[in-house]
C-alpha distance (Angstrom), angle and dihedral (degrees) to the residues before:
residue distance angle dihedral
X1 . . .
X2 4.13 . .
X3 3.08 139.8 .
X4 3.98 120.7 -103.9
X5 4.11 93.6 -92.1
X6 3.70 123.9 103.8
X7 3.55 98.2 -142.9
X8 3.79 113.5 90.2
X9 3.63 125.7 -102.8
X10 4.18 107.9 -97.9
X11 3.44 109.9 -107.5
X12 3.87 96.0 -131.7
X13 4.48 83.0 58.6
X14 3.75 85.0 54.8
X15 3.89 96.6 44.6
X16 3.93 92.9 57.2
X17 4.00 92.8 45.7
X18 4.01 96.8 89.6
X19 4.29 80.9 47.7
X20 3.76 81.5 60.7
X21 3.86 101.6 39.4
X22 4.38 90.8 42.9
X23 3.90 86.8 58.0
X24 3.64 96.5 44.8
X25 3.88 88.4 50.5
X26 4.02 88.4 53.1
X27 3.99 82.4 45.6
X28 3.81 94.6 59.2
X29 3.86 90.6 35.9
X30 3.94 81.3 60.3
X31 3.38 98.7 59.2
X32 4.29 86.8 -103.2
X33 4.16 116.3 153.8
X34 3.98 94.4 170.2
X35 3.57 134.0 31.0
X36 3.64 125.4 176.3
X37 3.90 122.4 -142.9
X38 3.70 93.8 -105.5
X39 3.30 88.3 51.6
X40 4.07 94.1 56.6
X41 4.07 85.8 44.2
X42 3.64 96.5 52.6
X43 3.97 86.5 48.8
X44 3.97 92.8 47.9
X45 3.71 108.9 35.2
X46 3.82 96.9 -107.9
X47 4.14 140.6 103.0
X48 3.59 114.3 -95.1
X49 3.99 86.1 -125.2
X50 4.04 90.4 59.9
X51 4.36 76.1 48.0
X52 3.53 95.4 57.5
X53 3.54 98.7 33.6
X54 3.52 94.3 54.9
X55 4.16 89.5 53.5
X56 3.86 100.3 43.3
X57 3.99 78.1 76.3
X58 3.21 86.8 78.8
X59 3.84 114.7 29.3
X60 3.51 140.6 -74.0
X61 3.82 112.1 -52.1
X62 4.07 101.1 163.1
X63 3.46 145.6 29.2
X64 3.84 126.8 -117.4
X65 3.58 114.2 -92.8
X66 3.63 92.7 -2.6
X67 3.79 103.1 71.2
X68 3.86 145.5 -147.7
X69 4.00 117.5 -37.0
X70 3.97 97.3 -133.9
X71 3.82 100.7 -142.5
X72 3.78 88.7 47.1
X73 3.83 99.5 39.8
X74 4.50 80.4 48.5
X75 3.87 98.9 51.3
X76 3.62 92.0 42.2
X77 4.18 92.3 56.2
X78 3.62 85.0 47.1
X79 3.75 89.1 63.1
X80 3.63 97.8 46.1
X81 3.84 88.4 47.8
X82 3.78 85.5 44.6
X83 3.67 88.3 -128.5
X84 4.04 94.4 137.8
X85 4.31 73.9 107.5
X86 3.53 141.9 49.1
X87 3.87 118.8 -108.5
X88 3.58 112.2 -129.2
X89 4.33 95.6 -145.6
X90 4.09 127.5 -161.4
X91 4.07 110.7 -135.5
X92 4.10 104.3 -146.1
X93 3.38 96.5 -167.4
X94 3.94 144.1 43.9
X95 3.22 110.9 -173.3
X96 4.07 124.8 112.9
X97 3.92 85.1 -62.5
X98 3.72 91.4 49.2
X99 3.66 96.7 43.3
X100 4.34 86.6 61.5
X101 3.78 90.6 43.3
X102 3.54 96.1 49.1
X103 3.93 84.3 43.9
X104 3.94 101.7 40.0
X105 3.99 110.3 113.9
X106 3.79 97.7 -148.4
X107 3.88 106.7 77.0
X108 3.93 99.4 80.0
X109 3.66 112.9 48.9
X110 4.00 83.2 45.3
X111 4.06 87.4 56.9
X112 4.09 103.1 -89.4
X113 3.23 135.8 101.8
X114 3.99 125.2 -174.2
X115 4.34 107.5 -138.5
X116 3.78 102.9 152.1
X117 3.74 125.4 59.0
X118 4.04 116.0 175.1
X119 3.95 122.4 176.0
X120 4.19 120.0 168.6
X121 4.22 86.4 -143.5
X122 3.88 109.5 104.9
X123 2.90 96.1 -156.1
X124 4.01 90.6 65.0
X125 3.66 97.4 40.4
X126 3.99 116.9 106.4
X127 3.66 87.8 21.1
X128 3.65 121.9 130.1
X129 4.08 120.0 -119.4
X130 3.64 124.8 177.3
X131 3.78 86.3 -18.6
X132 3.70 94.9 -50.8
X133 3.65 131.5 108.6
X134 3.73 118.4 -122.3
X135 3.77 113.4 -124.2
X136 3.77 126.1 -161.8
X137 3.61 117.6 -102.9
X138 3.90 92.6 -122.6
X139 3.82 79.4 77.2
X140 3.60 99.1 54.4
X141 3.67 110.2 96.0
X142 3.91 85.9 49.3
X143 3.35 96.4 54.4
X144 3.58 110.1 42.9
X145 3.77 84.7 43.9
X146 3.63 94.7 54.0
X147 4.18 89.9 43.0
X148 3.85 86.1 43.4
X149 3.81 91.8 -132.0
X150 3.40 121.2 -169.1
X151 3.66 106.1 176.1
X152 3.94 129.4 51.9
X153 4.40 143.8 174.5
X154 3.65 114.4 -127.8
X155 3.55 104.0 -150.5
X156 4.01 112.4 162.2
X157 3.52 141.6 108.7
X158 3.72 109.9 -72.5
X159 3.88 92.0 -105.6
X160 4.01 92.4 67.9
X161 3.60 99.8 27.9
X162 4.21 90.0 94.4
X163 3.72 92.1 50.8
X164 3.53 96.4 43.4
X165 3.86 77.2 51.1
X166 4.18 93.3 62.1
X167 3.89 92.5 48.1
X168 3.42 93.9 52.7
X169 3.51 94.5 51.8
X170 3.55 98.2 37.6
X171 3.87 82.8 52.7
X172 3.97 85.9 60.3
X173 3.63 100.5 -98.7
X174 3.79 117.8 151.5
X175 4.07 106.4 175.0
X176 4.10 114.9 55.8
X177 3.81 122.9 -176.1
X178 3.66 106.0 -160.5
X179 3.45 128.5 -166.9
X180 3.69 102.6 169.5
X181 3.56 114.3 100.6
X182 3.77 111.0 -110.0
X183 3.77 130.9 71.2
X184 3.51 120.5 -98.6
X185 3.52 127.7 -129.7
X186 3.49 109.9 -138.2
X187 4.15 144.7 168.1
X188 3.70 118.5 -94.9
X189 4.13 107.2 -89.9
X190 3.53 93.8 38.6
X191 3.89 110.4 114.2
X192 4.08 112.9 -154.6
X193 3.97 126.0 173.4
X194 3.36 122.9 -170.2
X195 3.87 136.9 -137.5
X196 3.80 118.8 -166.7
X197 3.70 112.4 154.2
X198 3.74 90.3 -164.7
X199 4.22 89.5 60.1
X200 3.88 83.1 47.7
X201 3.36 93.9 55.2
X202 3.59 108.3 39.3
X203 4.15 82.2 48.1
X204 4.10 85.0 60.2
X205 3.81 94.7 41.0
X206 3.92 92.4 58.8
X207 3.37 83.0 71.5
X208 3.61 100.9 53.9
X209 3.80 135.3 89.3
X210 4.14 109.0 -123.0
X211 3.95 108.5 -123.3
X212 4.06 111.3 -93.8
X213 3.72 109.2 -101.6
């Protein structure tokens, strides 16, 4: 779903839209109907003109003075994030990392489900992790071709992560979580986001004073 413009959505608007459609799901699980902008920005951090802004690129969701209906303002997000469906995901990776992935409740009442898990260790493969059976990575491009999957977890050692990378998108896949540090090269279309807990946390510590010695 866009808006009637031509020029595409900025890709920082897009990046705070699940912010937007997680707080309106604690809204409704609160019992809320309404919620103004202000409201939403004093929840998120942000000005309820960056809140507004950010969803006239998509239509007209409220009405002045009288704010957003929170079941509407939810299911609409959902179709911008096409989330009206659940994602089937591959897991690259079982390692510790892999093993809470694969585990990790939150993926499918927020539209993803994790049904693949491939690792190149034999020593992992045929083993069962959150109730799926890891497959060798030899089989990858077969299977994600045959479940036509889309979306996929990189979680390897650095080393691997860019070949990994290349299968995957050989395979046909188009949206790569990473969480091995380095920065994949990939071909134009394909949309990767990266989580390294280390470049979160030497982003915070910038803005830290070091303890007196």
């Amino acid at each position: 779903m866009r808006g009637q413009e031509t020029e595409p959505v900025p890709d920082v608007v897009v990046s705070r839209l699940p912010l937007y459609l997680r707080t309106l799901t604690f809204l409704a699980e609160e019992g809320a109907e309404i919620v103004s902008s202000a409201k939403l920005a004093g929840r998120l951090g942000l000005s309820p003109a960056q809140i507004r802004k950010d969803l006239s690129h998509f239509g007209e969701f409220g009405k002045q003075g009288s704010g957003y209906q929170v079941a509407y303002l939810r299911q609409k997000l959902q179709e911008i994030l096409h989330l009206t469906r659940t994602w089937d995901v591959a897991l690259v990776g079982a390692g510790d990392l892999g093993h809470a992935l694969a585990h990790y409740g939150g993926f499918i009442d927020r539209g993803f489900r994790i049904s693949l898990v491939f690792d190149n260790n034999p020593q992992k493969i045929g083993r069962e992790v959150g109730g799926l059976t890891v497959l060798s990575t030899e089989l990858m491009k077969a299977e994600l071709r045959r479940r036509q999957i889309r979306v996929a977890i990189i979680a390897v050692p650095a080393a691997a992560a860019q070949k990994v990378a290349d299968e995957l998108v050989d395979a046909g896949v188009s949206a790569i979580l990473n969480y091995a540090p380095i920065t994949l090269n990939v071909p134009a279309g394909v949309n990767v986001q990266y989580m390294d807990p280390v470049v979160h946390l030497q982003h915070m510590t910038y803005y830290l004073e070091p303890p007196a010695q």
